[in-house]
C-alpha positions as CSV (number, residue, x, y, z in Angstrom):
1,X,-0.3,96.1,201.4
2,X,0.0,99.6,202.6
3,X,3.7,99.2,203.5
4,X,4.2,97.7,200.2
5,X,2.9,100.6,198.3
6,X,4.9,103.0,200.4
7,X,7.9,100.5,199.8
8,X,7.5,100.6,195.7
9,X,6.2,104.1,195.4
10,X,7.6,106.1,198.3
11,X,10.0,108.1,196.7
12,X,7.8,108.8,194.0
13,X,4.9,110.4,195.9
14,X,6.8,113.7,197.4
15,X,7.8,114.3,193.4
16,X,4.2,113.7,192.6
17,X,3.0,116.0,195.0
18,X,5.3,118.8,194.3
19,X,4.1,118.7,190.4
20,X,0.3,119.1,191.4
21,X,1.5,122.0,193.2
22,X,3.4,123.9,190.7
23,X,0.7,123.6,188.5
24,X,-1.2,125.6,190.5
25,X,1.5,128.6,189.7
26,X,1.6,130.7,186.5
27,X,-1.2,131.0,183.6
28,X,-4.1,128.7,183.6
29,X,-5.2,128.8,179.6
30,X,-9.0,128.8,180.0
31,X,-10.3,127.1,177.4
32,X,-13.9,126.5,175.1
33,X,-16.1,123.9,176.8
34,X,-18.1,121.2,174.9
35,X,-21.0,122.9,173.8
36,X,-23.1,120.1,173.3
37,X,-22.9,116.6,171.0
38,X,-22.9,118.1,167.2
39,X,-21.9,122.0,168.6
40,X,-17.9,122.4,167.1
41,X,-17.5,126.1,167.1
42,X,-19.0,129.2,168.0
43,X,-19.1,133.1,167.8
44,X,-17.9,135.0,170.8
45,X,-21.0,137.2,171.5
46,X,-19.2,138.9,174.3
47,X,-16.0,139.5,176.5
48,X,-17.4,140.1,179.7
49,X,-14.0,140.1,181.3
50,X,-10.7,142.0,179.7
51,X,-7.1,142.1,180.5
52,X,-6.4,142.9,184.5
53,X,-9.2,142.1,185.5
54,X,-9.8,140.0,188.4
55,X,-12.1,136.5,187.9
56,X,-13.6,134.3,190.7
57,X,-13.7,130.9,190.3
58,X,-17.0,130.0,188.5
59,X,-17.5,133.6,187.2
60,X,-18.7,134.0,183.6
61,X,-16.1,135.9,181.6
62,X,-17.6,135.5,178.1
63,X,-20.4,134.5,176.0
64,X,-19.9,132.3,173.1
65,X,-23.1,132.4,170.7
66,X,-24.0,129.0,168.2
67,X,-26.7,128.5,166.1
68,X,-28.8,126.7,168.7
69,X,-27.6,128.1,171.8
70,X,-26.1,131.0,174.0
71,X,-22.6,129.5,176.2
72,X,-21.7,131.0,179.4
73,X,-17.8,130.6,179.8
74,X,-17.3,130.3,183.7
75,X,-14.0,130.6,184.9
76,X,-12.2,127.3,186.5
77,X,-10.1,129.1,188.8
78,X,-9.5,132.6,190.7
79,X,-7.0,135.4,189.6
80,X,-6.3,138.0,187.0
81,X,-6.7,137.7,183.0
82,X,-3.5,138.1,182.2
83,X,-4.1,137.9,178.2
84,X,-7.1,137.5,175.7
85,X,-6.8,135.0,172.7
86,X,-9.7,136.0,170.5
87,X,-12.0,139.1,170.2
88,X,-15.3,139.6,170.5
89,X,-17.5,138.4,167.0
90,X,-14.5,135.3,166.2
91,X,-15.6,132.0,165.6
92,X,-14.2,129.6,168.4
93,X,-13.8,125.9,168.0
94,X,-14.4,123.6,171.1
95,X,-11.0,123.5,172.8
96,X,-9.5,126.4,171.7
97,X,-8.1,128.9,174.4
98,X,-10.5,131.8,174.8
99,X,-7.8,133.8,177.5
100,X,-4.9,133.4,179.9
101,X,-5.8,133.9,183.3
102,X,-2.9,134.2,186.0
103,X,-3.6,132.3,188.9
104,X,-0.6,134.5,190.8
105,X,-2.7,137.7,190.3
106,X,-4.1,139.2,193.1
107,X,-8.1,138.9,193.1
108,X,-9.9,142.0,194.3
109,X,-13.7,141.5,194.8
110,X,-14.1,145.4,194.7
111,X,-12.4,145.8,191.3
112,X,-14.1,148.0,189.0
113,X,-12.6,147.7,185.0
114,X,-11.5,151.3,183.8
């Protein structure tokens, strides 16, 4: 079985592989988690991380406020927000890009924001 799936799909895997990778390069747009079952949008109580700044994976970069809770928006990867999409006190929809973080950036764990 295992020769006939390198047989059929040989050639394919190498391309497969190098896509996964690329994506790995460039902006990653972080975007507005599900909030919960009837939550649909939200206000953004807070930007806790700006432009240039580094992120760690995991790290909360903003607070989005609803009527029934408070969201911490973690970060899914490491590197450097290279753009913001929304200010703080706009109303988000589930889905919608908060900010543009560039996984290229250098992260620096002794960063201070200016």
């Amino acid at each position: 079985m295992i020769m006939f799936v390198r047989a059929v799909f040989g050639s394919v895997l190498p391309r497969l592989r190098l896509v996964h990778r690329s994506r790995c390069f460039g902006t990653f747009p972080l975007k507005i988690p599900q909030m919960g079952d009837s939550i649909t949008e939200g206000d953004v109580a807070e930007l806790i991380k700006g432009v240039g700044d580094p992120v760690a994976v995991d790290e909360v970069v903003a607070v989005v406020e609803t009527d029934k809770v408070n969201v911490d928006i973690r970060s899914e990867v490491a590197g450097v927000v290279s753009r913001l999409k929304v200010d703080e006190g706009d109303t988000v929809e589930v889905g919608s890009i908060l900010m543009e973080i560039d996984v290229n950036g250098v992260y620096d764990a002794n960063h201070r924001p200016t």
